[in-house]
C-alpha positions as CSV (number, residue, x, y, z in Angstrom):
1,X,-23.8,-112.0,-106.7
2,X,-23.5,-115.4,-108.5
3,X,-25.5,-114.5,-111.3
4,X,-23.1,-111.9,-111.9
5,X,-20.1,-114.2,-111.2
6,X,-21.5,-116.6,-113.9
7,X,-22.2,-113.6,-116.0
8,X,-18.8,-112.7,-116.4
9,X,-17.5,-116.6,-116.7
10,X,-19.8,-117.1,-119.5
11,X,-18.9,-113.3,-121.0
12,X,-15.1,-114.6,-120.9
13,X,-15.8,-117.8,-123.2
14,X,-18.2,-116.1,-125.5
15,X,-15.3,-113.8,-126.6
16,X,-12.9,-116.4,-127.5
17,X,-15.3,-118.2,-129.0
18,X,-16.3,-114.8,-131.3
19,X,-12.2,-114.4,-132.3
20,X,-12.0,-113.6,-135.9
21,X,-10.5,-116.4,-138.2
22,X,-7.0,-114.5,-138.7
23,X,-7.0,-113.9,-134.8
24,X,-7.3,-117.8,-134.3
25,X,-5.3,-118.5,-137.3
26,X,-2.3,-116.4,-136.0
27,X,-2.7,-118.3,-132.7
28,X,-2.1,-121.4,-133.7
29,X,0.5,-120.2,-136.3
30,X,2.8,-118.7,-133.4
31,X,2.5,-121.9,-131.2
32,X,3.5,-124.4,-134.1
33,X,6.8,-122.0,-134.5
34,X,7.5,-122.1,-130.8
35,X,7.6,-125.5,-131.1
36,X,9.9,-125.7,-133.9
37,X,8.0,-126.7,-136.9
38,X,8.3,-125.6,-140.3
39,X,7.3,-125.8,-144.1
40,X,3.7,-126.0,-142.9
41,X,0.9,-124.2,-144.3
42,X,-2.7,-123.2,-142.7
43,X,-5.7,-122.4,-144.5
44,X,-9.0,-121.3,-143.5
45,X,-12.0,-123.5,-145.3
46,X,-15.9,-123.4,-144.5
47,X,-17.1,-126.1,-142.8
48,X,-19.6,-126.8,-145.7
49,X,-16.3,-127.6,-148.1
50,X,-15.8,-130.3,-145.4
51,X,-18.9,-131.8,-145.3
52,X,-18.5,-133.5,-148.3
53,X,-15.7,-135.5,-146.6
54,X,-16.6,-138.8,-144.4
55,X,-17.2,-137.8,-140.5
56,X,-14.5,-139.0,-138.4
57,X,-15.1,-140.8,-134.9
58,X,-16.2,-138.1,-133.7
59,X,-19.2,-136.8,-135.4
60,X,-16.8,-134.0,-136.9
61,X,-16.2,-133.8,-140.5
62,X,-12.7,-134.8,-141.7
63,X,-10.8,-133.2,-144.0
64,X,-10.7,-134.4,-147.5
65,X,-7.8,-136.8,-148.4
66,X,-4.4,-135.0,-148.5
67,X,-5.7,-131.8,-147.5
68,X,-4.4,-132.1,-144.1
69,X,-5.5,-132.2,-140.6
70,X,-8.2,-129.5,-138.9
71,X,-6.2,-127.7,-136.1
72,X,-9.3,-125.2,-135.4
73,X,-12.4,-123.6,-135.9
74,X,-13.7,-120.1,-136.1
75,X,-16.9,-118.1,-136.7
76,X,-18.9,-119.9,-134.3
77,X,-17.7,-123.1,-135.9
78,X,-18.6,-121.7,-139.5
79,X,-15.0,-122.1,-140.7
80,X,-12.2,-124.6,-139.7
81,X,-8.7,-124.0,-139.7
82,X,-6.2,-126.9,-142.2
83,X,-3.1,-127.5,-141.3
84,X,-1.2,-128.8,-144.1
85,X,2.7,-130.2,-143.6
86,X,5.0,-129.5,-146.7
């Protein structure tokens, strides 16, 4: 019975974890406008675009200089989401 418990636990993060890039891109578009903010822009970029940049702190690749800050990723952590204020 606990395999199948932990079967399903780890079922339910494997799907968000699979979302399509739009999916996560709408996401995190529909939380920025309920919390008010606007002129903004979010593109999607593969992670190898972003490698070229210096890694931050945290062993993750930052974004290139002016581009904006990464807000997500997608496609198993192929892609990351920019979010650019205007």
């Amino acid at each position: 019975m606990i395999k199948y418990a932990l079967l399903a636990c780890l079922s339910l993060f494997s799907i968000q974890a699979m979302a399509s890039c739009e999916d996560a891109k709408a996401q995190i578009d529909a939380k920025l406008q309920a919390k008010g903010v606007t002129s903004y822009s979010l593109e999607i970029v593969a992670v190898d675009n972003a490698k070229n940049a210096p890694a931050a702190a945290s062993g993750v690749a930052a974004p290139q200089a002016g581009s904006g800050k990464i807000v997500g990723n997608c496609d198993n952590g192929a892609k990351q989401i920019i979010y650019t204020r205007n």
